[in-house]
N, C-alpha and C positions, 0 to 999 in steps of 0.2 A: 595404684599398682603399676601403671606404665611407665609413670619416671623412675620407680625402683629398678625395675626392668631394665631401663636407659643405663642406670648407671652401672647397674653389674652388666652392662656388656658393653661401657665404657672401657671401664676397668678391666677387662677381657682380652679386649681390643688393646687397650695400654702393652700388659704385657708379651701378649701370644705377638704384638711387633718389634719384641727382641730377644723372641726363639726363630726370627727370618733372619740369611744371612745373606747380602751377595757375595758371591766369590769371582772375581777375574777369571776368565780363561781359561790361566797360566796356576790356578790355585787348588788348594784342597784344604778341607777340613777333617779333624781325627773329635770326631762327636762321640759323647755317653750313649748308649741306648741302655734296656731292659740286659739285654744279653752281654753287655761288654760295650768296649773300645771298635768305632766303625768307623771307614773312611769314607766320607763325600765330598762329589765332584757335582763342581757347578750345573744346574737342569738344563737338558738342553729343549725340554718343552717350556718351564717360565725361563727363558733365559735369550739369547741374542748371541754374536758373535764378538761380543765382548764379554760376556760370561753368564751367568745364571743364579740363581734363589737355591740355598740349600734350607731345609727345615732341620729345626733341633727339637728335640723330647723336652714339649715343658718342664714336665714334671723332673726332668736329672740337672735339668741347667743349673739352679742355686747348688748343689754338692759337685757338679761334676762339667766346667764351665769348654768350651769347647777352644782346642787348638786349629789354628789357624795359619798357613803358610806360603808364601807365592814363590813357584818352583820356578819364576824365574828371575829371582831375587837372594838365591841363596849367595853368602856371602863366607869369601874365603878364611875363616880365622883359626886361631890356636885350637879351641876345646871344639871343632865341630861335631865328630864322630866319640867325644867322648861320654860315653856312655854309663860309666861311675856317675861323673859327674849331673850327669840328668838327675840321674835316680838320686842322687845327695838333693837336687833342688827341689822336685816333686814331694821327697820327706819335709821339708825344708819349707814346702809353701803349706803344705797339707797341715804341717804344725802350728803354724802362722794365721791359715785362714777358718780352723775346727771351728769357732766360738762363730766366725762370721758365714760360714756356708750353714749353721745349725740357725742362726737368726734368719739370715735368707729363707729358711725352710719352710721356718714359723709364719714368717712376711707373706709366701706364698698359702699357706695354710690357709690364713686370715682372708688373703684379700678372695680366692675362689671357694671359700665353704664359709667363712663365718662373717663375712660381707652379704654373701646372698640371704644367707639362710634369715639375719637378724634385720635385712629391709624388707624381706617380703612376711618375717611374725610382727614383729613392731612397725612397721610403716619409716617414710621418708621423716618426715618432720619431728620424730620421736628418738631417731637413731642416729641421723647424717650427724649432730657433733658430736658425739663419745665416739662413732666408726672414723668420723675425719678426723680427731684427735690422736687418735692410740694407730693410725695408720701414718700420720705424717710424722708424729711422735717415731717412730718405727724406722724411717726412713731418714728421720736426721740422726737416729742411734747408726742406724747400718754409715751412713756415709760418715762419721766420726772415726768407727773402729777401720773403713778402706782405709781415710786416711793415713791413719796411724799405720796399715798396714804397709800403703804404697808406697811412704816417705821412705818406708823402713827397706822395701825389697827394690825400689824403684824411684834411687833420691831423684834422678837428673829431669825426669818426666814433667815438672812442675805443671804446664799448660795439660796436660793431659791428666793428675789428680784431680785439677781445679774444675777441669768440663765433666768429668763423670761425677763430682759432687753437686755440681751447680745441676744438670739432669737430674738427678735422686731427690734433691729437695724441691726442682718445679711441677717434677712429675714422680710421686714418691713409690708407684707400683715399676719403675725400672730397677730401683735398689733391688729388688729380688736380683740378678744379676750383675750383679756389684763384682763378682769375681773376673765374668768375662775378661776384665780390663787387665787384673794381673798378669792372667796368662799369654795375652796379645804379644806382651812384655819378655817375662821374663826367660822364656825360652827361643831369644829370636839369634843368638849366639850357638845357635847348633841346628845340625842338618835335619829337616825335618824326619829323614831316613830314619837317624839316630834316634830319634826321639817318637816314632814309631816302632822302632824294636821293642822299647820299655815298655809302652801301653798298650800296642797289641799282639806282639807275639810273632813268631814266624809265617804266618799263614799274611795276617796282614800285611806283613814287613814284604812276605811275596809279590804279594799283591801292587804294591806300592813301588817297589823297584821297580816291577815292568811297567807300571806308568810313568814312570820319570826316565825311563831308561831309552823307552821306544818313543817317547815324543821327541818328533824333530828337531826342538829348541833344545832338546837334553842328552840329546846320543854324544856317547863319550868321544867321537871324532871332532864334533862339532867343538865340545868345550874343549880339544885340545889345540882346535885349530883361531879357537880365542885366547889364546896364553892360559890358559886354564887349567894346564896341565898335572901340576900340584896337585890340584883339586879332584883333579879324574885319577890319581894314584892312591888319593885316599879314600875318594870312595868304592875303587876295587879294590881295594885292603878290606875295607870296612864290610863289605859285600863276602868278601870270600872266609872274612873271618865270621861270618851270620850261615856260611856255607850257600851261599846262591851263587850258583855257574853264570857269570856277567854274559858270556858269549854264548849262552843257550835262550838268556833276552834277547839278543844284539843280532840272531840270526834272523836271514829272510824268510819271508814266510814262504809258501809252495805254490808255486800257479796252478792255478785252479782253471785259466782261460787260456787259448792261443793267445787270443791278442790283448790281454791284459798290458800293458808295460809300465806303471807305478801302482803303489801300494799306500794306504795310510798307514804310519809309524804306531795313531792312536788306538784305532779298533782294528788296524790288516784287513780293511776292504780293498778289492784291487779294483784299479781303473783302467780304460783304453786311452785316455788322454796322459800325454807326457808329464805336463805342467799344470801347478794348480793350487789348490784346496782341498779338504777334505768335506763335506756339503755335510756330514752329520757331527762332522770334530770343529769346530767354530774356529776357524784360523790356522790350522794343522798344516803344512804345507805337506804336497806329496812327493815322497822318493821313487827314484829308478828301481824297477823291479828286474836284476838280472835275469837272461835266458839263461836258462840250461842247455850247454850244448849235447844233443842227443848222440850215443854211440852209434843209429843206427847208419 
């Protein structure tokens, strides 16, 4: 009974360590839950000042692999803010990968309910080859159909086909997540803004502006005072046409103290020290909190 034990929380352990994710900093993820489309931000309890551990919903990962973006990597191109275009590729992968997120499912199926159940009725020595078989069986089918998938949506990627196959067949409970890889991919030609409008909605999309919008590294002065300028015209195009007031993000917040005199951009704590950090935003530099000058 204890080495069956061992191995269904081998295999437990296999995969529940690739529903962890670190994120940089500078990063966010757009994860599945129960409810919808959710945005997460690096922990700042397991995490450092270089970034943090997001978790994802075992159970939505094989149908619903999560999006991934570093905000301060976005890159200037033609179709950023196009948002047709998303939604053509999202059709487009969802067509592609039906047959392999439904194997994924199965895969998960097997290895947490019909792995346990069948080592602790029949025993180790009765079960581990027909369960090793039809499990690693399982896993050179899933990494066949990625194949065919990624060559198909994702020709140039070769070294990075070749390491998510080479994974799946050494360790064959990562195949359940076989899609992750698509998506790293093929949405990295547009804003992640944009591609937050389509999967969650306006409330998200709110959400999401003012964290890109009030972090230090992302205020539209700053990217205009990097040539960046183009950039910062489409994304207040983009913004006004989602109807969000850019300069009701972009205002200062209210002093709340005499002697406050900076703010963080991230969470708007105010501070008494001019220059610095923000001690709960891991890297945040802090801005000048203008006075108000009083009528009286």
């Amino acid at each position: 009974m204890h080495d069956e034990v061992t191995i269904i929380l081998v295999l437990g352990v296999l995969y529940l360590s690739d529903t962890i994710l670190w994120l940089p900093v500078r990063a966010v993820a757009i994860v599945r839950g129960f409810r919808g489309w959710h945005l997460s931000y690096p922990s700042k309890i397991l995490g450092n000042e270089k970034g943090g551990l997001v978790f994802i919903n075992p159970l939505m990962l094989p149908l619903y692999p999560p999006y991934v973006f570093r905000l301060d990597r976005v890159e200037q191109k033609k179709d950023l803010f196009n948002v047709r275009d998303i939604k053509k590729k999202i059709r487009k992968l969802k067509q592609e990968t039906y047959f392999l997120s439904v194997l994924c499912s199965c895969l998960l199926i097997y290895v947490i309910i019909v792995i346990p159940i069948v080592l602790l009725s029949w025993g180790l020595l009765r079960s581990f080859i027909p369960l090793g078989v039809v499990l690693y069986s399982s896993a050179v089918l899933v990494a066949i159909i990625f194949f065919r998938i990624h060559r198909k949506l994702i020709p140039n990627q070769k070294w990075e086909r070749v390491n998510a196959i080479v994974r799946m067949i050494v360790c064959p409970p990562v195949a359940i997540t076989a899609g992750e890889t698509l998506t790293l991919r093929i949405f990295q030609s547009h804003h992640p803004l944009a591609i937050c409008s389509v999967l969650g909605g306006q409330n998200m999309l709110v959400e999401f502006s003012e964290k890109m919008l009030t972090h230090s590294d992302h205020r539209l002065e700053i990217n205009m005072q990097m040539n960046n300028l183009n950039l910062s015209k489409k994304l207040i195009k983009f913004l006004q046409h989602q109807r969000i007031e850019v300069l009701d993000i972009l205002k200062q917040p209210t002093s709340i103290d005499e002697g406050a005199v900076s703010y963080c951009p991230n969470c708007l704590c105010q501070y008494i020290y001019q220059e610095g950090t923000c001690p709960d935003c891991f890297g945040v530099s802090l801005l000048p909190l203008e006075k108000k000058i009083s009528n009286d």
